[in-house]
C-alpha positions as CSV (number, residue, x, y, z in Angstrom):
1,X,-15.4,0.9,-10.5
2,X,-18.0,2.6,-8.9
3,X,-20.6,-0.2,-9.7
4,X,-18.9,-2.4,-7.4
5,X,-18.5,-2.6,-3.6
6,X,-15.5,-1.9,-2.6
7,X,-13.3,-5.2,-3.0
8,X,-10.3,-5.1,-1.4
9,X,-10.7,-3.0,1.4
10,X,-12.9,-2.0,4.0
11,X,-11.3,1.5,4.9
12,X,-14.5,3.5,3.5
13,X,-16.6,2.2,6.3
14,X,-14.1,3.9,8.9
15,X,-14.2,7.2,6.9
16,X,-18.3,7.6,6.9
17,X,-18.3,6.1,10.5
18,X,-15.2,8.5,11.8
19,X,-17.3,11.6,10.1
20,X,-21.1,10.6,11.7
21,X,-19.0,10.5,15.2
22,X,-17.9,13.9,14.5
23,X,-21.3,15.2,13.7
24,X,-22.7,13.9,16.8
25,X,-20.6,16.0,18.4
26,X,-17.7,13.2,19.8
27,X,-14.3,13.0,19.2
28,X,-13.5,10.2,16.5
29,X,-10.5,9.5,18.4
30,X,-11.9,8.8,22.1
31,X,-14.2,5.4,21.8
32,X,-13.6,2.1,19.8
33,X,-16.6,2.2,16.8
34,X,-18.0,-0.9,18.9
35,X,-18.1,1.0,22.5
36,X,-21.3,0.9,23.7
37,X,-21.1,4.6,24.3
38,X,-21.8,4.6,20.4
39,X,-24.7,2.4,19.8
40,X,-26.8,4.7,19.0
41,X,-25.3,5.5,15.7
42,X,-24.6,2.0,14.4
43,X,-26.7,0.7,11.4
44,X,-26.7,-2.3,9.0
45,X,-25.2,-0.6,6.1
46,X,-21.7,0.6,7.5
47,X,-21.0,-0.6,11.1
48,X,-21.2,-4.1,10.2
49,X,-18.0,-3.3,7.8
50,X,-15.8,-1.3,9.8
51,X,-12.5,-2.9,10.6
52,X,-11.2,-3.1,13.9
53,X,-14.2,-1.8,15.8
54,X,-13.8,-3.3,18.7
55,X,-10.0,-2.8,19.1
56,X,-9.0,0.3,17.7
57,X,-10.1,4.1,17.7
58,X,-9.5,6.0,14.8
59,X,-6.1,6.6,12.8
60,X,-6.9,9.2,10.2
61,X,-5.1,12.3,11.2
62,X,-7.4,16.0,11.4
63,X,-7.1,17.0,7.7
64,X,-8.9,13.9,7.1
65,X,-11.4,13.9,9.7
66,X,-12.6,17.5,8.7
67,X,-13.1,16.0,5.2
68,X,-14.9,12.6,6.5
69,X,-17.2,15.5,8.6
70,X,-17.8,17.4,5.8
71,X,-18.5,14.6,3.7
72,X,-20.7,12.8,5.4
73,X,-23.3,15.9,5.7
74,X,-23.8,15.3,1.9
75,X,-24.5,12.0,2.5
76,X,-23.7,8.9,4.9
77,X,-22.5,6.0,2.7
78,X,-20.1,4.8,0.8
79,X,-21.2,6.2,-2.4
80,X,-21.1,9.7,-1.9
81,X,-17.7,9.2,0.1
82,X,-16.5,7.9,-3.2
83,X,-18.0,10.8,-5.4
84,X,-16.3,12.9,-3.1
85,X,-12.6,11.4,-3.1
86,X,-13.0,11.2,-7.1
87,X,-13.6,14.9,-7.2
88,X,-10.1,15.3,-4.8
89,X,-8.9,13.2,-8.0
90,X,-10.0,15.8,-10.8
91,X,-8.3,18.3,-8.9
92,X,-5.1,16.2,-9.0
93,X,-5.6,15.7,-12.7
94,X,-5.8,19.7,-13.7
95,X,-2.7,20.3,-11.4
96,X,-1.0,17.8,-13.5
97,X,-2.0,19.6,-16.7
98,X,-1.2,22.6,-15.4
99,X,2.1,21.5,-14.7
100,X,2.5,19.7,-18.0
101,X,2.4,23.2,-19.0
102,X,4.4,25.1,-17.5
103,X,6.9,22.7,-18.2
104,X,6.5,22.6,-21.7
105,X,5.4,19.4,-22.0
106,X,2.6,17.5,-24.2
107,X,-0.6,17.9,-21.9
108,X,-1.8,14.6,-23.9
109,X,0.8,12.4,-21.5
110,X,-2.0,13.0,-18.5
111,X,-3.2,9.8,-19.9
112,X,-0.7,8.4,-17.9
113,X,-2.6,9.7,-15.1
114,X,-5.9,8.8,-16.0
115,X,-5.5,5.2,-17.3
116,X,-3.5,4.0,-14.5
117,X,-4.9,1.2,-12.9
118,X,-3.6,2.1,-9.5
119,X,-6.1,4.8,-9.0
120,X,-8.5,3.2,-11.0
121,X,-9.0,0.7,-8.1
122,X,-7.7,2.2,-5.2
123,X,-9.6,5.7,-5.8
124,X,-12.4,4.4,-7.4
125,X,-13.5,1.5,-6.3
126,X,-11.9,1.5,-2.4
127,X,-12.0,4.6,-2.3
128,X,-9.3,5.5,-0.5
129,X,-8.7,9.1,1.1
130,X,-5.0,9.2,0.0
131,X,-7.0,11.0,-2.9
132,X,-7.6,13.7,-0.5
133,X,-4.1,13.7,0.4
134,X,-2.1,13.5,-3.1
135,X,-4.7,16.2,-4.1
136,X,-3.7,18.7,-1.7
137,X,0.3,17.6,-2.6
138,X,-0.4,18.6,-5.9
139,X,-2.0,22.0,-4.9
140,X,0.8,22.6,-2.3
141,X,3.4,21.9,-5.3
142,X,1.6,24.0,-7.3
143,X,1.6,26.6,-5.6
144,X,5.1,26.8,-4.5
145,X,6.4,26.0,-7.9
146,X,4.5,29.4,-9.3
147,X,6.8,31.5,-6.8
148,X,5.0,30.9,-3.0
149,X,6.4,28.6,-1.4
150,X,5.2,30.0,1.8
151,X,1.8,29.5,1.1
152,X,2.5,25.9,-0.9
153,X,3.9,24.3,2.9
154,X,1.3,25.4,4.3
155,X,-1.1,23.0,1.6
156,X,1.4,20.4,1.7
157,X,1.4,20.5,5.3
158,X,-2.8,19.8,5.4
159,X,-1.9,16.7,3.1
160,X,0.4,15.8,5.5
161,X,-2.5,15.2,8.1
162,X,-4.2,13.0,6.0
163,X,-1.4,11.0,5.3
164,X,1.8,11.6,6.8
165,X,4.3,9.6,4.0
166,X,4.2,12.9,1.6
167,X,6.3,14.9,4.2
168,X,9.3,14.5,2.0
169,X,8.1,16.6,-1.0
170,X,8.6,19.6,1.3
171,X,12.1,19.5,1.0
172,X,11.5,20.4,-2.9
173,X,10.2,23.6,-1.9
174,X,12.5,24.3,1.2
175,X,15.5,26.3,1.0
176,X,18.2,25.3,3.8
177,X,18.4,27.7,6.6
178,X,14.7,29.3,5.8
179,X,13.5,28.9,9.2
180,X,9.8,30.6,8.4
181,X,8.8,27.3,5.9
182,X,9.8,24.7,8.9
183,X,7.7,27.2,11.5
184,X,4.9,27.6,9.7
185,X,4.4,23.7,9.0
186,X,4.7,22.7,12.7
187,X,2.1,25.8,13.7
188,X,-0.6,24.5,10.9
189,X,0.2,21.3,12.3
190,X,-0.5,21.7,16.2
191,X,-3.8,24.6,15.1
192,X,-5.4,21.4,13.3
193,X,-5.0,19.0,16.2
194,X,-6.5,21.5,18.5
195,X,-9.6,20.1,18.2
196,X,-8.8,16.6,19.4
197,X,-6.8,17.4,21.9
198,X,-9.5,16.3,24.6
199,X,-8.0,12.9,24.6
200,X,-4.3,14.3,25.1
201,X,-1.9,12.1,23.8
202,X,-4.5,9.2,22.4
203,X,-5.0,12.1,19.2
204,X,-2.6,9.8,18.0
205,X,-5.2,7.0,17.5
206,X,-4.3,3.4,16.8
207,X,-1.0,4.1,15.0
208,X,0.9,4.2,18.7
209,X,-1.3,1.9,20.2
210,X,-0.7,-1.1,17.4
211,X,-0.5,-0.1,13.7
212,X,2.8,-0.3,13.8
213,X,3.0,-3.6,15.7
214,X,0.5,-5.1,13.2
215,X,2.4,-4.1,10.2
216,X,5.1,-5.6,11.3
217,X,7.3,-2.6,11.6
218,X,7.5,-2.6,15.5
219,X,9.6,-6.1,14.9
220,X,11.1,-5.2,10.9
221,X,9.6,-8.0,9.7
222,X,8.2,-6.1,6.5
223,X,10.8,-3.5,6.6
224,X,12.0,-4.7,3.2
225,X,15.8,-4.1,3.4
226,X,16.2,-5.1,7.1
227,X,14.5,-8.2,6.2
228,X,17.0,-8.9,3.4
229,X,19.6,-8.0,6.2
230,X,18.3,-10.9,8.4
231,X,17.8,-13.3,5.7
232,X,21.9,-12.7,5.2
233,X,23.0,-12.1,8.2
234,X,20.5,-13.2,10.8
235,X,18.2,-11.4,13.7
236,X,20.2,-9.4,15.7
237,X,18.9,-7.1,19.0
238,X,18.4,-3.4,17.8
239,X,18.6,-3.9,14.6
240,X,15.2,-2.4,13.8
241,X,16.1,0.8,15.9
242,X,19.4,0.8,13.8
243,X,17.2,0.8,10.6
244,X,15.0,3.7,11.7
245,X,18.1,6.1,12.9
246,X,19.9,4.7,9.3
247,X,16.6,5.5,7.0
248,X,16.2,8.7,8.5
249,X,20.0,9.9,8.0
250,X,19.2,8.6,4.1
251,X,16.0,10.5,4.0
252,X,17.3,13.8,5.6
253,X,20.4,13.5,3.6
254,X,18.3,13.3,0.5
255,X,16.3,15.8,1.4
256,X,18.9,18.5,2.1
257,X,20.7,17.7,-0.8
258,X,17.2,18.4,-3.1
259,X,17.2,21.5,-0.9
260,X,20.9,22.7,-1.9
261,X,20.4,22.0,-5.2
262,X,21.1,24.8,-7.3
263,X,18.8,24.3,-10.2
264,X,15.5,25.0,-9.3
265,X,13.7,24.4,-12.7
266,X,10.4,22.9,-12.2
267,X,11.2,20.1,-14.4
268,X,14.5,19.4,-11.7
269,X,12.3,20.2,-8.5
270,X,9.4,17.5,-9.3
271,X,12.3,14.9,-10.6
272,X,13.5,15.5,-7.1
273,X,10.5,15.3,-5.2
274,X,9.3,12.2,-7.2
275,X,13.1,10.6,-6.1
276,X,12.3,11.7,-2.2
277,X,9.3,9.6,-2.5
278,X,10.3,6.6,-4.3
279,X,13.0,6.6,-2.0
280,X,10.3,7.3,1.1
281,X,8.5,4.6,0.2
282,X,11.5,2.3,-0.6
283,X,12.8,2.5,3.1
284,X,9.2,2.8,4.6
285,X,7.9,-0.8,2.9
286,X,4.3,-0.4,2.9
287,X,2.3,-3.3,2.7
288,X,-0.4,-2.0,0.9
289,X,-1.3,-0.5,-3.0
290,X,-2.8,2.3,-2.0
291,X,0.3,4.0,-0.5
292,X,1.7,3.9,-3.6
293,X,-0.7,6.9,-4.8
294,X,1.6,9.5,-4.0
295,X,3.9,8.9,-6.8
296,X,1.8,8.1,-9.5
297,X,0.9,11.6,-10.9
298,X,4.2,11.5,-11.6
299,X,4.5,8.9,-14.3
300,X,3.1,11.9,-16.5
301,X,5.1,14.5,-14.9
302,X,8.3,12.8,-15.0
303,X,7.5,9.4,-16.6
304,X,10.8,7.9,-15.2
305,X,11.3,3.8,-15.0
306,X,11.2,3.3,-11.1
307,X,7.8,5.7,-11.1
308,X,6.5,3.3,-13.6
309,X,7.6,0.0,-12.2
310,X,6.9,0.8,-8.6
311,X,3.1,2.2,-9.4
312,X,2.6,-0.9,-11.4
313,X,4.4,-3.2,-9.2
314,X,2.6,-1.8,-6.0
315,X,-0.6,-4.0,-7.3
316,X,0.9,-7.1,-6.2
317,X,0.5,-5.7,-2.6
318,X,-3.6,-6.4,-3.2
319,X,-5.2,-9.1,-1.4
320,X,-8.1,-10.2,-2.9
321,X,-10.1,-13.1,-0.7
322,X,-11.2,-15.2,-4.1
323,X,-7.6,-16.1,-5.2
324,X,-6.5,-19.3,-5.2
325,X,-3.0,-19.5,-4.1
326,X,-0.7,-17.3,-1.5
327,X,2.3,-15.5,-2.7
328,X,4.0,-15.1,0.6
329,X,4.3,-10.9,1.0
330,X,8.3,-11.1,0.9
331,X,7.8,-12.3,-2.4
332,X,5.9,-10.0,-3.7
333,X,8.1,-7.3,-2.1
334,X,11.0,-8.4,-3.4
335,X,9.3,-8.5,-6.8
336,X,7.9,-5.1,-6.5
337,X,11.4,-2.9,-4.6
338,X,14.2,-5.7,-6.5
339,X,12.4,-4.1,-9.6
340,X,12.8,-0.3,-8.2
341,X,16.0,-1.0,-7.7
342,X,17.0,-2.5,-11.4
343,X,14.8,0.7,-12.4
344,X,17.0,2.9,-10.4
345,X,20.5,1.3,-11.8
346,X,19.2,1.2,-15.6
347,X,18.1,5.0,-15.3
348,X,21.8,6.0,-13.6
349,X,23.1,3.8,-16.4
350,X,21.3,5.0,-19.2
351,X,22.3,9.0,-17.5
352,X,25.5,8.7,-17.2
353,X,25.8,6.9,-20.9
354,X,23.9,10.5,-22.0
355,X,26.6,12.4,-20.5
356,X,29.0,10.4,-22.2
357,X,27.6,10.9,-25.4
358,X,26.8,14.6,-24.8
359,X,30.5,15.1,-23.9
360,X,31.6,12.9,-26.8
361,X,29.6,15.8,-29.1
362,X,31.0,18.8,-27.5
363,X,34.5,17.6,-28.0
């Protein structure tokens, strides 16, 4: 994949550019790539490819602009940016061995891992910095799975500020009413936007100022279960703020209840966490493969039938310019989270069968 430009996205561009900002000394999130204050860094080989440069600042939060920084003193293109996220990979694939092991588990099934085609392209050849992020998940998990969990929030909250959609896996490491885990996260947070807090409130970057508009998710219309809701029972005033405040009861309710849990086995903790974020991910509707990273070192961890359809499924989300035909996107939604849910009920089917069976024996 690495022999190839990147081919269906352009996000790369933005990482090398948002990193030789930061080595000139200016905050990524304070000019548009095409102000005029920043001509003299433009070229012909990443500039020209840089989406939204004459509309939007930066989005990437701190964690990842210290690695674009970091990065881009090795080298200022796309290449090395790439080298760079597939090493953040290698780390993801000995955390997975290592917690093949302690769960006493073949270490032969990271081959789940390391054939998937999901990372394949979006790591590989886009090179996307959820790498980064799904890396430093996997460290965090580690970590707090081997006895500190202390010390594990702390990672998982850095992966958090490269992409924010991993935030549920904390509550598989959180015990309710442990105030120090919560306290910790939100001090590591605010120390790494220190930095960038010349521009106040616009540290935010472009996700305020029209992400969310231009993912439709301002208006609902690719929220995937409130645009079932319409489809049935019509547009109706609030509803999207109704959707938010109802996905964020599901999601804390789901989260506190992995919390409470009383078996804290490693296996049980990671079924959980991959659940969270399947269910995350479910209510959140992204529109794009690449978000779909986070779960996939799980098909060897856990290898459950929504990880594996949902992983797979989230390559209908690409976009490639050559293709001949349109599959409108609520299509290939309703492919992609109808087939999660079938997942979901044959796995609560084929559970509850077990227990059936099990209690069948014992009698």
């Amino acid at each position: 994949m690495l022999l190839f430009d990147p081919l269906l996205s352009s996000d790369i561009y933005r990482y090398v550019w948002d990193g030789r900002v930061q080595a000139a000394g200016i905050n990524p999130f304070r000019y548009f790539p095409a102000d005029e204050t920043l001509a003299f860094l433009r070229d012909g080989a990443i500039f020209p490819h840089i989406n939204r440069a004459d509309t939007a600042v930066t989005i990437y939060p701190p964690v990842a602009q210290f690695f674009f920084l970091l990065v881009t003193r090795l080298g200022e293109n796309v290449t090395v940016m790439r080298l760079a996220l597939l090493g953040c990979e290698a780390v993801t694939v000995t955390l997975i061995m290592l917690l093949l092991q302690r769960t006493n588990r073949p270490v032969t099934r990271v081959v789940a891992y390391l054939w998937h085609p999901l990372p394949l392209w979006e790591i590989a050849n886009n090179g996307h910095v959820d790498a980064l992020m799904v890396a430093l998940m996997m460290l965090g998990l580690w970590i707090a799975l081997t006895g500190r969990a202390l010390l594990g929030a702390v990672v998982i909250a850095l992966s958090i500020l490269v992409k924010p959609y991993v935030a549920p896996a904390l509550a598989g490491i959180w015990r309710p009413w442990d105030l120090k885990m919560p306290l910790v996260v939100i001090a590591v947070i605010a120390l790494c936007y220190l930095p960038y807090l010349s521009v106040g409130w616009d540290v935010l970057g472009f996700l305020t100022k029209g992400y969310l508009t231009e993912q439709g998710i301002s208006a609902g219309n690719d929220l995937w279960l409130l645009s079932l809701w319409r489809v049935v029972f019509g547009e109706h005033q609030g509803d999207v703020v109704a959707y938010v405040v109802l996905a964020a009861l599901v999601l804390v309710f789901k989260g506190l209840s992995v919390a409470r849990r009383s078996d804290r086995a490693t296996v049980c903790r990671l079924a959980d966490i991959n659940m969270l974020l399947l269910v995350a991910l479910l209510l959140l509707s992204p529109n794009y493969p690449w978000y779909f990273l986070a779960i996939t070192p799980f098909v060897a961890l856990c290898g459950s039938a929504p990880t594996w359809v949902v992983s797979i499924g989230a390559l209908l989300l690409s976009e490639q310019l050559d293709w001949d035909f349109y599959i409108p996107r609520m299509v290939t939604k309703s492919i992609l989270f109808g087939g999660l849910l079938l997942a979901l009920a044959f796995t609560a089917l084929r559970s509850r069968m077990q227990r059936m069976s099990d209690e069948g024996l014992s009698r």
